[in-house]
MDAnalysis code that builds the backbone (N, CA, C; Angstrom):
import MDAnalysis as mda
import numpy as np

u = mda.Universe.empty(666, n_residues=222, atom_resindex=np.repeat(np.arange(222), 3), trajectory=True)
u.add_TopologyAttr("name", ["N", "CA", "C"] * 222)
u.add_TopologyAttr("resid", np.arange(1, 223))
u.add_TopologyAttr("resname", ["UNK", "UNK", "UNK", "UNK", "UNK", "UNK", "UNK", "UNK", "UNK", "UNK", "UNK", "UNK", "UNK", "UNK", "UNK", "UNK", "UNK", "UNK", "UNK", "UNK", "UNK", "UNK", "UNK", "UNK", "UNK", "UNK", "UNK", "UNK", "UNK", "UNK", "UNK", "UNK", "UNK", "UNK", "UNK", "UNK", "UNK", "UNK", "UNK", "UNK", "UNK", "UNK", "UNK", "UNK", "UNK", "UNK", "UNK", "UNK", "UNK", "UNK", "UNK", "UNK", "UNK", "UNK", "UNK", "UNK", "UNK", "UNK", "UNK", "UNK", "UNK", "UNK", "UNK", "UNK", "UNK", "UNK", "UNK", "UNK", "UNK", "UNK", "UNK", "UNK", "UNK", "UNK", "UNK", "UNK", "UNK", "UNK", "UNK", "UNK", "UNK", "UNK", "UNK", "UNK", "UNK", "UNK", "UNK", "UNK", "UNK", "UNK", "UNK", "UNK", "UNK", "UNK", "UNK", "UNK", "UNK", "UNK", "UNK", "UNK", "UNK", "UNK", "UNK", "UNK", "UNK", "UNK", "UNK", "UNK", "UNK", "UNK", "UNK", "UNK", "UNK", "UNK", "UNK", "UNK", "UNK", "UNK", "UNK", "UNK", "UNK", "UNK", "UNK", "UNK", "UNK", "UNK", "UNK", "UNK", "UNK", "UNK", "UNK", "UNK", "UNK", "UNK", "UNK", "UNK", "UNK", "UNK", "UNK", "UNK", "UNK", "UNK", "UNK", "UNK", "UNK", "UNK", "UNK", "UNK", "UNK", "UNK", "UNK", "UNK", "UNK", "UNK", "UNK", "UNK", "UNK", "UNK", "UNK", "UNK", "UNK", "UNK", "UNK", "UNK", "UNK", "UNK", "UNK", "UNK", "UNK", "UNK", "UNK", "UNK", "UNK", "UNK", "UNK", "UNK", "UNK", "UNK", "UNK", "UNK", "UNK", "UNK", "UNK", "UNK", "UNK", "UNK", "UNK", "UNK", "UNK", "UNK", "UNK", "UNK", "UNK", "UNK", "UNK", "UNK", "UNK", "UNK", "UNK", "UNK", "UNK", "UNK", "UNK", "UNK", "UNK", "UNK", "UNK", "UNK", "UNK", "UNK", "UNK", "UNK", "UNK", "UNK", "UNK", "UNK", "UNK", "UNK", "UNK", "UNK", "UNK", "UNK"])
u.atoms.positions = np.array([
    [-1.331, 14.108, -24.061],
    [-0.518, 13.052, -23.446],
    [0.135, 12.194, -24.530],
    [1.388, 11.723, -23.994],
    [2.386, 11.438, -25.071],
    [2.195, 9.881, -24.697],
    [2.709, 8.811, -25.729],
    [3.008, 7.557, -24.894],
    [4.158, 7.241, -24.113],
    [4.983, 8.114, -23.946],
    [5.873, 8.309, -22.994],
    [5.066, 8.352, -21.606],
    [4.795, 9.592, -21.558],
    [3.811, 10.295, -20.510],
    [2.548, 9.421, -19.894],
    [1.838, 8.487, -21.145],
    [0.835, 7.389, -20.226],
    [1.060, 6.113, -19.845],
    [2.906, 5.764, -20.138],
    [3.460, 4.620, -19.666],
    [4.102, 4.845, -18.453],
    [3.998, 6.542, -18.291],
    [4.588, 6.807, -16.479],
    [3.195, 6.676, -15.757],
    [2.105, 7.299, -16.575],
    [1.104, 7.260, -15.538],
    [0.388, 5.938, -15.306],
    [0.618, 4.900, -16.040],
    [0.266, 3.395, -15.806],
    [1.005, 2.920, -14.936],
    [2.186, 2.710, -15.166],
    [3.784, 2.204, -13.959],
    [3.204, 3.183, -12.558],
    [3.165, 4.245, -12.467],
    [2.728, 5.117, -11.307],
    [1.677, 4.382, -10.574],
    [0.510, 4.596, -10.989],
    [-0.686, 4.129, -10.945],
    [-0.936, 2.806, -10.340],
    [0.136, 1.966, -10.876],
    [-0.376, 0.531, -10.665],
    [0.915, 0.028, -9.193],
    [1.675, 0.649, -9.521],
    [2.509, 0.822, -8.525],
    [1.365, 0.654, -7.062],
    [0.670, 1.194, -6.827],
    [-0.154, 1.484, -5.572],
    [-0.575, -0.161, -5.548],
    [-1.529, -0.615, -6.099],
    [-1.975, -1.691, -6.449],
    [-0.850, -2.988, -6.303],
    [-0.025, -2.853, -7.015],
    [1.002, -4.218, -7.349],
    [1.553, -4.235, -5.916],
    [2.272, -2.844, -5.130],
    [3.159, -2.852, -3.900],
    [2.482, -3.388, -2.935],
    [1.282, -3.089, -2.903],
    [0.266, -3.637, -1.621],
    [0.188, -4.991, -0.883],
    [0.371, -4.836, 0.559],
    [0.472, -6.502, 0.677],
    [-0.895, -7.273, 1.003],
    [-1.770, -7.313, 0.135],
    [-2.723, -8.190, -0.289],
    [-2.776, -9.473, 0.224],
    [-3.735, -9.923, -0.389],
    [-4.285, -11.424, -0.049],
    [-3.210, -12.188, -0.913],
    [-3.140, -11.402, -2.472],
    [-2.169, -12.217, -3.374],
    [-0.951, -12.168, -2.565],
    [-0.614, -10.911, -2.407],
    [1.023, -11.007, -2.243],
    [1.087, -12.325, -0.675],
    [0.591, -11.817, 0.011],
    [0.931, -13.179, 1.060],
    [0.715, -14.553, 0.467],
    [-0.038, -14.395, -0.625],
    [-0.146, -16.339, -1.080],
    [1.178, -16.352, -1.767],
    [1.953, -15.472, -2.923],
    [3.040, -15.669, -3.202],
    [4.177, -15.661, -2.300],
    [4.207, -14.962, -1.084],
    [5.338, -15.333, -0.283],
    [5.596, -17.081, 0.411],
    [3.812, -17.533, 0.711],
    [3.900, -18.856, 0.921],
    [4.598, -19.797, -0.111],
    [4.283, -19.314, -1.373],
    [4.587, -20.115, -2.287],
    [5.751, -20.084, -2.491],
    [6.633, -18.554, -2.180],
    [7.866, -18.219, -2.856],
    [9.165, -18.938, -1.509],
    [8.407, -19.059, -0.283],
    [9.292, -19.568, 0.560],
    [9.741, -20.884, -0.282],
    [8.998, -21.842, -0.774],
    [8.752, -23.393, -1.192],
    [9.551, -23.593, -2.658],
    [9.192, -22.658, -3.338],
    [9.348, -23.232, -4.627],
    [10.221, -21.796, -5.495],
    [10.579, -20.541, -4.508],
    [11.196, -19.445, -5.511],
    [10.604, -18.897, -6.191],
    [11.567, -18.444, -7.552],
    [11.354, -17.528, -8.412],
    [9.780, -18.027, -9.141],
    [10.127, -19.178, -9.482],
    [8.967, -20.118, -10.431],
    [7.823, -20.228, -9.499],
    [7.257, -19.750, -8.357],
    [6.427, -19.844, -7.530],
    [5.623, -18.401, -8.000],
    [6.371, -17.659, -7.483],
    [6.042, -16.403, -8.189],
    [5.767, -16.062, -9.223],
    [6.389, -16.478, -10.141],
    [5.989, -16.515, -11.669],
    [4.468, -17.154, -12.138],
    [4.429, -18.085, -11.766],
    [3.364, -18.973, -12.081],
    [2.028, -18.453, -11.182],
    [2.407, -17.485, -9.622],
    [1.161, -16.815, -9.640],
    [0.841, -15.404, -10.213],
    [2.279, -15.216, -10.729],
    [2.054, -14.174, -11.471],
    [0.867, -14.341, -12.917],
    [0.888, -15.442, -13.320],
    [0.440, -16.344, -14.514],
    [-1.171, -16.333, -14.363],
    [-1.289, -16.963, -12.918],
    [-3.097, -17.289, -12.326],
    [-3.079, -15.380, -12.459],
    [-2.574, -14.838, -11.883],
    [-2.823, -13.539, -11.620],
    [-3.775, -12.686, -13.468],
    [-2.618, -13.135, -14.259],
    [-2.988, -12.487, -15.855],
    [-4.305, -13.070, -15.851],
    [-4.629, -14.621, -16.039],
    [-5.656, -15.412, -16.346],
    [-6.930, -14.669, -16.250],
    [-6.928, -14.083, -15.075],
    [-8.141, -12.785, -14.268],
    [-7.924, -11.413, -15.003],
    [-6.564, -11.109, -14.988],
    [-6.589, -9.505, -15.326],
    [-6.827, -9.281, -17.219],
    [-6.324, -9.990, -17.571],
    [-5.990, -10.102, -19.250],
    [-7.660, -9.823, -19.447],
    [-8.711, -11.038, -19.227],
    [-9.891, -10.671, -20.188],
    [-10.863, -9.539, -19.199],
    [-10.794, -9.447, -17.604],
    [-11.038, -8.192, -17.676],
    [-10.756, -7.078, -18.470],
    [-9.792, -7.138, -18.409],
    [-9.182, -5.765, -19.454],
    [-9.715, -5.493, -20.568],
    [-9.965, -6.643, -21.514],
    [-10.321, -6.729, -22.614],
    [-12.122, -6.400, -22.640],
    [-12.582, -7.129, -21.485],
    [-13.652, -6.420, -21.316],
    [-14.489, -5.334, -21.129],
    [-13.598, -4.354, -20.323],
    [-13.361, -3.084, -19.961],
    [-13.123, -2.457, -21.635],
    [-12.561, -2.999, -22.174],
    [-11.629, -1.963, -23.307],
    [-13.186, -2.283, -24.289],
    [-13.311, -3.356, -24.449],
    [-14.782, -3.843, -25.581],
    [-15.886, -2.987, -25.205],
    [-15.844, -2.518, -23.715],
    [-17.245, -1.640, -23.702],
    [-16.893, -0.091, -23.954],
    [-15.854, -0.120, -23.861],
    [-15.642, 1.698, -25.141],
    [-15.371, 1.340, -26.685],
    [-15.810, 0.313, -26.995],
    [-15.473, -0.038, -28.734],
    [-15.858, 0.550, -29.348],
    [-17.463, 1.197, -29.328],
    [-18.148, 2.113, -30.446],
    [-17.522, 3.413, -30.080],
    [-16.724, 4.251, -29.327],
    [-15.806, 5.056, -29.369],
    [-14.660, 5.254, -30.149],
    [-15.007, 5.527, -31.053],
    [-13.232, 6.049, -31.991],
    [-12.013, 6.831, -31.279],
    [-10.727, 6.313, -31.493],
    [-9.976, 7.051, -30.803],
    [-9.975, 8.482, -30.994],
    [-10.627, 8.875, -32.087],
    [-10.444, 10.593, -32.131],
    [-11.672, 10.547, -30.966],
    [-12.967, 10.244, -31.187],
    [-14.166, 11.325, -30.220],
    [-13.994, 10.536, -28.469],
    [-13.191, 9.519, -28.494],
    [-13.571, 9.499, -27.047],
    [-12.641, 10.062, -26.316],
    [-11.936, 11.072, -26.729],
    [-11.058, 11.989, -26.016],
    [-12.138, 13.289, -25.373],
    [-13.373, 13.212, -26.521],
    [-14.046, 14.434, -26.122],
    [-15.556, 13.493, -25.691],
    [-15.477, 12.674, -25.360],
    [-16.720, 11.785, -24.388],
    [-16.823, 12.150, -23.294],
    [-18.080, 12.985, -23.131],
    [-18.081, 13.733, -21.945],
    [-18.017, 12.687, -20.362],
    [-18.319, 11.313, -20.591],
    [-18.659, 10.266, -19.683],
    [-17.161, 9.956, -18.803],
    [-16.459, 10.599, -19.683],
    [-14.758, 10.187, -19.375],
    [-14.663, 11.346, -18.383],
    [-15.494, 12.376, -18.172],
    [-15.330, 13.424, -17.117],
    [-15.739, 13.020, -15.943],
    [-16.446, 11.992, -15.985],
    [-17.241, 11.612, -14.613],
    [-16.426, 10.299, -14.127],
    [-15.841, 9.683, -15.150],
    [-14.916, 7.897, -14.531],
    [-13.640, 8.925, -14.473],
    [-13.172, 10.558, -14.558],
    [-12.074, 10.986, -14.095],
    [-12.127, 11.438, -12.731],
    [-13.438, 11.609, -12.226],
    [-13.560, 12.202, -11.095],
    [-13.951, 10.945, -10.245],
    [-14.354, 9.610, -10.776],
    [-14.490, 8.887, -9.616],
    [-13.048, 8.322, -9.580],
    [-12.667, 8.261, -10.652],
    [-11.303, 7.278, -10.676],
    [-10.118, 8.072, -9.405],
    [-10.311, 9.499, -9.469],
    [-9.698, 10.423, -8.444],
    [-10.081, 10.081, -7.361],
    [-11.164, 10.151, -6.926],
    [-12.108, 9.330, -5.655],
    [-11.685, 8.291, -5.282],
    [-11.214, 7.103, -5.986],
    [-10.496, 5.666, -6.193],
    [-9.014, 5.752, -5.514],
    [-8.922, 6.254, -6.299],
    [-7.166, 7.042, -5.847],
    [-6.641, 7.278, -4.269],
    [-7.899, 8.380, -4.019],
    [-7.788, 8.986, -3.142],
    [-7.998, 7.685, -1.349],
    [-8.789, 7.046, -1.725],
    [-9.609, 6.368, -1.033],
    [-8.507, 5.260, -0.951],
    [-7.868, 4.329, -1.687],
    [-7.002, 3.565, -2.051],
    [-6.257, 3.793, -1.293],
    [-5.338, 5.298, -1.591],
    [-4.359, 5.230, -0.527],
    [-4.543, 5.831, 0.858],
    [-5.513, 6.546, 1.433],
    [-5.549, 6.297, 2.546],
    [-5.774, 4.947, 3.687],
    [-6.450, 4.053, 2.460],
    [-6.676, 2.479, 3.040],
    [-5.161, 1.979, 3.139],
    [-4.691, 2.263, 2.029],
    [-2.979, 1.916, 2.618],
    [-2.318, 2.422, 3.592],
    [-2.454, 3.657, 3.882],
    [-1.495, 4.320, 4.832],
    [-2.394, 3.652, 6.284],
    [-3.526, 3.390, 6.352],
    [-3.955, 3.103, 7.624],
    [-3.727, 1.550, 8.086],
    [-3.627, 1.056, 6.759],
    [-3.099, -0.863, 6.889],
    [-1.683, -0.571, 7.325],
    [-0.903, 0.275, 6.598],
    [0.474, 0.401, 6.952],
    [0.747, 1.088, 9.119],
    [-0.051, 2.218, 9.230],
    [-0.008, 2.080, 10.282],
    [-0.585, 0.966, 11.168],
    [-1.701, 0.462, 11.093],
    [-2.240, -0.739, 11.938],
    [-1.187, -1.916, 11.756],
    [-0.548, -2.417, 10.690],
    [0.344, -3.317, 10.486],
    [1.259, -2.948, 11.379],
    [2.135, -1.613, 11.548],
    [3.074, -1.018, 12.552],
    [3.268, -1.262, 14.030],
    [1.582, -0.766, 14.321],
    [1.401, -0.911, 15.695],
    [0.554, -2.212, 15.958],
    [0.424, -3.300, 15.268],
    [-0.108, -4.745, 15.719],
    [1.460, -5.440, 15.235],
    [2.465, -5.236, 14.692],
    [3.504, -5.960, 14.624],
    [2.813, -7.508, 14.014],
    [3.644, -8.069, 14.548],
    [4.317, -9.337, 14.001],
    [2.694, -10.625, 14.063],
    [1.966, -10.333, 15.274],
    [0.450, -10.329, 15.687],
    [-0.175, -10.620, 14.063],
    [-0.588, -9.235, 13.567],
    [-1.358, -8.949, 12.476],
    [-0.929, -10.014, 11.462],
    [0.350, -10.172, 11.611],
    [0.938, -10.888, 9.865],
    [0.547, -12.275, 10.184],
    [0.900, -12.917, 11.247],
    [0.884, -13.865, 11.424],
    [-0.368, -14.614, 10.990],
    [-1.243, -13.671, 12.092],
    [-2.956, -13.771, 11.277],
    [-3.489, -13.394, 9.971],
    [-2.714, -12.844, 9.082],
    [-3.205, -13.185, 7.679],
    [-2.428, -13.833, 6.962],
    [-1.128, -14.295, 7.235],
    [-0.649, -15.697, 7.020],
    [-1.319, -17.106, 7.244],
    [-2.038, -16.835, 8.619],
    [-2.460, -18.260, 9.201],
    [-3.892, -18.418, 7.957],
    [-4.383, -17.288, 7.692],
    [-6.119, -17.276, 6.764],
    [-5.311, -17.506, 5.383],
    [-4.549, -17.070, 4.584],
    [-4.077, -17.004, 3.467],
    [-3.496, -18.713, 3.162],
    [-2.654, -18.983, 3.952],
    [-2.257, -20.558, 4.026],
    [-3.431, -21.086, 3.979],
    [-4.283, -21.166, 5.038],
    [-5.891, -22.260, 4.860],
    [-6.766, -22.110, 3.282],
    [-5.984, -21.354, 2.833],
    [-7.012, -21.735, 1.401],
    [-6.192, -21.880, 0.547],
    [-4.460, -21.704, 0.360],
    [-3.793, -21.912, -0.762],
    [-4.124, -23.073, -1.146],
    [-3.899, -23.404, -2.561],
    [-3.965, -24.803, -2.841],
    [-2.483, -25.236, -3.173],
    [-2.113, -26.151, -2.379],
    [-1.174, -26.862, -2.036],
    [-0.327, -27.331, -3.593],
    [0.964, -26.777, -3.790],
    [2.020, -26.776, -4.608],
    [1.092, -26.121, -5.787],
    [0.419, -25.702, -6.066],
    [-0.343, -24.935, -6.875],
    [-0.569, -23.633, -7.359],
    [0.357, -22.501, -7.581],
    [0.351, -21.586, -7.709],
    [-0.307, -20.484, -8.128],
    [-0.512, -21.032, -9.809],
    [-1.337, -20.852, -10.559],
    [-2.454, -20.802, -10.255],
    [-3.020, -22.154, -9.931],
    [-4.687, -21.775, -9.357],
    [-5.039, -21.005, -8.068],
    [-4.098, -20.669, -7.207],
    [-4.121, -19.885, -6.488],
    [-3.937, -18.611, -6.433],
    [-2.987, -18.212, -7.567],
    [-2.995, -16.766, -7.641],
    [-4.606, -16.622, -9.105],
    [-5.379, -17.175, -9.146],
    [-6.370, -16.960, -10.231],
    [-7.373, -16.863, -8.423],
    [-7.574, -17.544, -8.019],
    [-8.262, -17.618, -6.728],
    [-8.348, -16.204, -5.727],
    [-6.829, -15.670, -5.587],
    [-6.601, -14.828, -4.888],
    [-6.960, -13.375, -5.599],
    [-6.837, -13.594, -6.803],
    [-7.523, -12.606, -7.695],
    [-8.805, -12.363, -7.463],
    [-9.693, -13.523, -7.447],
    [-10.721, -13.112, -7.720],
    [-11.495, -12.991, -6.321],
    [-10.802, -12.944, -5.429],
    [-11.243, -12.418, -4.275],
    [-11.242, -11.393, -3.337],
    [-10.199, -10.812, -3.787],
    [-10.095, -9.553, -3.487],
    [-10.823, -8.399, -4.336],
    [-11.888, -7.954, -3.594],
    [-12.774, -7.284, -3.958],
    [-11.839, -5.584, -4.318],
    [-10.789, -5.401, -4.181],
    [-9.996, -3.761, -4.191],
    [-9.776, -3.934, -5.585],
    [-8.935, -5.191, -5.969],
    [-8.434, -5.740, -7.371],
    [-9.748, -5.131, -8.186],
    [-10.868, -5.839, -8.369],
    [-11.661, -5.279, -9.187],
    [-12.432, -4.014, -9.109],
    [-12.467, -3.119, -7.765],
    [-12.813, -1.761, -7.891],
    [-11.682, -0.765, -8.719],
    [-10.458, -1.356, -8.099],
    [-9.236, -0.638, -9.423],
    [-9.685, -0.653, -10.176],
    [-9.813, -1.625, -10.760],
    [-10.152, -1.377, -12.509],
    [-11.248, -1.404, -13.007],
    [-11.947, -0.966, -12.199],
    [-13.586, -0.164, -12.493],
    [-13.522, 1.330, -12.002],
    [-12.620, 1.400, -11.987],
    [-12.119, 3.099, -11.566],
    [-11.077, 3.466, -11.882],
    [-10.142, 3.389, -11.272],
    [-8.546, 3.903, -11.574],
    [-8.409, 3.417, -13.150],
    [-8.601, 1.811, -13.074],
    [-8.107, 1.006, -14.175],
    [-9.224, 1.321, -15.699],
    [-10.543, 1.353, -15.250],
    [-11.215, 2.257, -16.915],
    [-10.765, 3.639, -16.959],
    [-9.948, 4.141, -16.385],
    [-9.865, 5.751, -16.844],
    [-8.228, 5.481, -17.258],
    [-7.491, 4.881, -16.661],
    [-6.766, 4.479, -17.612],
    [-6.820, 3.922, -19.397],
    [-7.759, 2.999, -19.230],
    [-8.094, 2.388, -20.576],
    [-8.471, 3.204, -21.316],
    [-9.303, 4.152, -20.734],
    [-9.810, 4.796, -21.922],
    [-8.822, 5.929, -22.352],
    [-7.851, 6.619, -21.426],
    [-6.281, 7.118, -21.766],
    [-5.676, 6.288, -22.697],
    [-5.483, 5.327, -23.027],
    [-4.786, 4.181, -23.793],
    [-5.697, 4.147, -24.618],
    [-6.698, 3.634, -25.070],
    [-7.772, 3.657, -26.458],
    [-7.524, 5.196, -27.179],
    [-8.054, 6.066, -26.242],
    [-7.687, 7.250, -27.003],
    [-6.404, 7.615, -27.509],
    [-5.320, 6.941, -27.325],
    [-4.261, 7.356, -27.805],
    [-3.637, 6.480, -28.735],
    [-4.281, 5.075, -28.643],
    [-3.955, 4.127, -29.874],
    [-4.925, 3.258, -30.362],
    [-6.264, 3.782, -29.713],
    [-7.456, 2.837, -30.444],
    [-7.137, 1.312, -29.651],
    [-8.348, 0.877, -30.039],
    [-9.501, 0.108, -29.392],
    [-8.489, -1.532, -28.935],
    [-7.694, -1.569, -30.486],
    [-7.012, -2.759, -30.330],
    [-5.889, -2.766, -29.770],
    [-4.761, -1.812, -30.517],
    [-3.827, -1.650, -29.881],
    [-3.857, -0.812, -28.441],
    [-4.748, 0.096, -27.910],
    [-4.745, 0.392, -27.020],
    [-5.145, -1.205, -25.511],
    [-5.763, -1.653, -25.661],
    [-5.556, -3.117, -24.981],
    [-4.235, -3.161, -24.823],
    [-3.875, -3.621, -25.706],
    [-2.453, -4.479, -25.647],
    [-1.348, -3.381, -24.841],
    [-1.762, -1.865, -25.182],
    [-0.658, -1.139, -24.276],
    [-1.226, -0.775, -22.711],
    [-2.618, -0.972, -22.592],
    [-2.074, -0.632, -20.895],
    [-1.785, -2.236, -20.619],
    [-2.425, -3.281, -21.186],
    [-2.091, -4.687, -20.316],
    [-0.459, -4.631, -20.707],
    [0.302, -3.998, -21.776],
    [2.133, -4.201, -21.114],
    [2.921, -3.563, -20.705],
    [1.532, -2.463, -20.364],
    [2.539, -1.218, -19.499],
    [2.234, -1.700, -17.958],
    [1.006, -2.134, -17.879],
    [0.577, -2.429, -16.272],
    [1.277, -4.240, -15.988],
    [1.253, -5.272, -16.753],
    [1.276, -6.537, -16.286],
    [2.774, -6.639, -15.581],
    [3.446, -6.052, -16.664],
    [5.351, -6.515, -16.368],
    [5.385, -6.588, -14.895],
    [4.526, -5.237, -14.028],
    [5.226, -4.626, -12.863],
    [3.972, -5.990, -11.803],
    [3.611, -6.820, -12.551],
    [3.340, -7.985, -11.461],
    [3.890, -8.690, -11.529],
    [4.763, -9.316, -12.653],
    [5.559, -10.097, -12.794],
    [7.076, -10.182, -12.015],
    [7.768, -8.970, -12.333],
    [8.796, -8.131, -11.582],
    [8.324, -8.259, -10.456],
    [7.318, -7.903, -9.358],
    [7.200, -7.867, -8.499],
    [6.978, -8.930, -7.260],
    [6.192, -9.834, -7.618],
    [6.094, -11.387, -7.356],
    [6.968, -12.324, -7.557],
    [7.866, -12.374, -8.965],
    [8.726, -12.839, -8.765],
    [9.568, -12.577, -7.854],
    [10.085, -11.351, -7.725],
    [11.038, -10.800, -6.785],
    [11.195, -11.032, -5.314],
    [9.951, -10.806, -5.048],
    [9.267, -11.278, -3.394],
    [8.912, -12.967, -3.544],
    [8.686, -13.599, -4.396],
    [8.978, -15.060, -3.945],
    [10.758, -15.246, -3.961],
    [11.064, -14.932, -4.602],
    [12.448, -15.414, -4.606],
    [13.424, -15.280, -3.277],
    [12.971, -13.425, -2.496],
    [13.602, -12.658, -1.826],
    [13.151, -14.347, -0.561],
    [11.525, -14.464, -0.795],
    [11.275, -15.402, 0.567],
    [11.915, -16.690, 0.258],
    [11.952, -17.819, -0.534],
    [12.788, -18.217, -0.950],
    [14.216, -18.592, -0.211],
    [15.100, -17.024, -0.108],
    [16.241, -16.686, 0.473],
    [16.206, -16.595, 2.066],
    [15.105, -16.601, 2.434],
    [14.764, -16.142, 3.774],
    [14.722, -14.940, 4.103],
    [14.457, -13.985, 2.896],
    [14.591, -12.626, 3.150],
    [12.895, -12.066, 3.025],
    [12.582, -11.729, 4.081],
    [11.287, -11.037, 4.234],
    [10.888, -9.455, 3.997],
    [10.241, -9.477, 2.811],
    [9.888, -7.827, 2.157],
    [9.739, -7.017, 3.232],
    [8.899, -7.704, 3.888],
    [7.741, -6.923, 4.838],
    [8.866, -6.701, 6.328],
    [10.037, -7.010, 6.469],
    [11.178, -6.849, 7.573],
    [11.944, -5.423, 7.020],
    [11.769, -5.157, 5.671],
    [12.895, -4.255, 5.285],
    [12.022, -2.789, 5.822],
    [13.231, -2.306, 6.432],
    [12.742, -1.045, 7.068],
    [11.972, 0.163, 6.166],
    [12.701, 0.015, 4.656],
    [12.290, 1.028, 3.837],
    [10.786, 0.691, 2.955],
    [11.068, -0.695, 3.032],
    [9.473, -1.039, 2.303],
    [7.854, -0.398, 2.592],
    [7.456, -0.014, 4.154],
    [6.889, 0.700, 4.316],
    [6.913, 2.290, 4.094],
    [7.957, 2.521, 4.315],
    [8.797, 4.593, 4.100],
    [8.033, 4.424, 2.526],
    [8.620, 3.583, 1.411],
    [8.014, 3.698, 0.117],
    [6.640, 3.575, -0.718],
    [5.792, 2.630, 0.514],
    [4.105, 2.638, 0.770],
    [3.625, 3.655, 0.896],
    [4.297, 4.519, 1.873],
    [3.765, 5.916, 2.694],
    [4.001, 6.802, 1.617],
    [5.544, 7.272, 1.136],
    [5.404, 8.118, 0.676],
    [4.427, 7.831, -0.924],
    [4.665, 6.746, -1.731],
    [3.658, 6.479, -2.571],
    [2.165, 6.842, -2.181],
    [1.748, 6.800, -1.279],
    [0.124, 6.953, -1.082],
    [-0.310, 8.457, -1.084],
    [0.723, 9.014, -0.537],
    [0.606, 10.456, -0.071],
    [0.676, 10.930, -1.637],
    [1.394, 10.652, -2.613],
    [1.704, 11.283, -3.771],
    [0.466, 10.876, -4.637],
    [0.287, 9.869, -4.452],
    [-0.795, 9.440, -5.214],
    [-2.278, 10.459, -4.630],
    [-2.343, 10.735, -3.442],
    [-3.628, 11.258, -3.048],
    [-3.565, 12.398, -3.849],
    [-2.100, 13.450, -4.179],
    [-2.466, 14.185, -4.734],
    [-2.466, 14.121, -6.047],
    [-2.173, 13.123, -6.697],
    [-2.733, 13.101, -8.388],
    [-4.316, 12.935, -8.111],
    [-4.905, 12.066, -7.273],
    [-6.006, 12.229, -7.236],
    [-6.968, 13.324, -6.924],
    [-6.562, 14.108, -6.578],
    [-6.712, 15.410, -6.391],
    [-6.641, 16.279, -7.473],
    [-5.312, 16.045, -8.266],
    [-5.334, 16.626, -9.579],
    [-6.272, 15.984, -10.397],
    [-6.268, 14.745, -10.972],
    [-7.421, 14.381, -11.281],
    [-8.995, 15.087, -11.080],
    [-9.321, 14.801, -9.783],
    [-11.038, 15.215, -9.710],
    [-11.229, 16.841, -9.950],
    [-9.985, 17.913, -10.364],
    [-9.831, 19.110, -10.428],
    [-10.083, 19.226, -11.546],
    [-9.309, 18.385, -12.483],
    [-9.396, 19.058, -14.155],
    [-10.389, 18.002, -14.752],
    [-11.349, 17.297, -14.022],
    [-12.260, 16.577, -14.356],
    [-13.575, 17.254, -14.172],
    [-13.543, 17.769, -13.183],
    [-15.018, 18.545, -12.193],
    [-15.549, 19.972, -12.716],
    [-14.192, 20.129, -13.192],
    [-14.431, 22.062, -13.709],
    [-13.930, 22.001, -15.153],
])
């Protein structure tokens, strides 16, 4: 694998994760109706606060691994086959939120708007997207699955230090880009979750993803 090749499979990857409409993403639309681009941004900000020293944590417990031998660490065969498992599991939880969201309509949103509002903290972004982080329990199974088999793809290909620094700027941008975008869009009065194609691109993402995960637990297992 090239660093070409593990900056598609990070952007890919996290894609599933970032698109999802979460606990975060509904606190940034509250926020992004109010305050825009800079609403978004700033929970994009609480958002790093959480992800940055995970990461670093994650990456510190493969440290006594050199980038040459932990390519051949047999342990990386077993976080490839759960991380596939992760994958797999991930997006069928999406495709079934995406259908239940479908057929409960306007109902469903409302009610995790009405729970998501009762705990934002009021003009506060930042501490709310650090909040919303750390409550969503999916956020941190990612990256105890999907997200260490990534890392350790990235260590092995640039070591311990610089590998950090490249999945956190291959994976962070696409929260930034993304939150901003959707506060701003709400902001405008334009609602993500109205656009007809936004789900079509959930679906077909999940389905594609099941089968990397698939590829995954194949050339991991045997």
């Amino acid at each position: 694998m090239n660093t070409f090749e593990f900056a598609l499979e990070v952007i890919f990857l996290s894609a599933s994760g970032v698109l999802s409409p979460g606990p975060l993403f509904f606190a940034n639309l509250i926020y992004g109706s109010k305050q825009g681009l800079s609403g978004g941004i700033k929970m994009a900000i609480g958002h790093t606060v959480v992800e940055l020293p995970l990461i670093i944590i994650l990456s510190l417990g493969l440290f006594h691994f050199s980038a040459a031998n932990l390519e051949h660490y047999a342990g990386l065969k077993f976080i490839g086959v759960v991380g596939g498992i992760a994958i797999i599991c991930f997006s069928m939880l999406q495709i079934h939120a995406i259908i239940t969201m479908k057929k409960n309509n306007t109902s469903n949103l409302d009610n995790r708007f009405g729970i998501i509002t009762k705990y934002t903290i009021h003009d506060k972004p930042i501490p709310s997207g650090i909040l919303f982080s750390l409550l969503n329990p999916f956020f941190l199974v990612w990256w105890f699955t999907v997200g260490l088999k990534l890392i350790s793809d990235s260590i092995s290909l640039f070591g311990i230090l610089l590998g950090s620094a490249a999945i956190f700027i291959f994976h962070i941008w696409m929260d930034y880009a993304w939150l901003g975008g959707t506060s701003f869009l709400a902001h405008k009065g334009i609602s993500i979750l109205d656009v007809r194609y936004y789900n079509i691109i959930l679906l077909s993402l999940s389905v594609v993803l099941i089968v990397f995960g698939l590829y995954w637990i194949l050339i991991n297992a045997f």
